[in-house]
Phi, psi and omega in degrees: 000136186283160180296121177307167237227132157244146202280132188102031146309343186255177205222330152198174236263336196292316188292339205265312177292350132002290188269350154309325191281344167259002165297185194253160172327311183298331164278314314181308178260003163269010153315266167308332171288315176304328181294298197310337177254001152292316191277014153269327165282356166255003194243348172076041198245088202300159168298138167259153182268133175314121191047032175272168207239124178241129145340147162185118198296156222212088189267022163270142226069000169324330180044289158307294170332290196303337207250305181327294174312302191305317158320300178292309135033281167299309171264349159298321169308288201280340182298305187301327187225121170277341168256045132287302180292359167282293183337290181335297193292325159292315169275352174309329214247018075028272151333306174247000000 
């Protein structure tokens, strides 16, 4: 067990882990939150804020997406098995 601590005692960040690895969880991420927004304000980079409504893409309603993919798909599928692109091609032509 590390020696108790009086303070601005270490010579570098290196001496703290020990007694980091004794914190209880709660500290240890209220930890990590004071580091991650220091080295984001140093980095000059904002902050987002607790229960602000941020954009974020979506593919739902996407359309274009789903019918690309559903292609690219189809034909890695039909690339793997050539009589599966015989099949394929009867229903297609079936169909229209």
């Amino acid at each position: 067990m590390p020696r108790p601590l009086r303070a601005l005692e270490f010579a570098s960040g290196i001496q703290l882990f020990p007694y980091v690895r004794l914190f209880p969880r709660a500290d240890k991420l209220r930890l990590m939150q004071l580091l991650g927004a220091e080295l984001v304000q140093e980095g000059g980079v904002a902050l987002r804020t607790v229960g602000a409504e941020y954009l974020i893409w979506t593919p739902l309603n996407a359309f274009d997406a789903a019918e690309t993919l559903m292609k690219m798909l189809q034909n890695h599928h039909l690339e793997l098995h050539p009589k599966r692109r015989q099949l394929w091609s009867l229903m297609q032509n079936m169909l229209y």
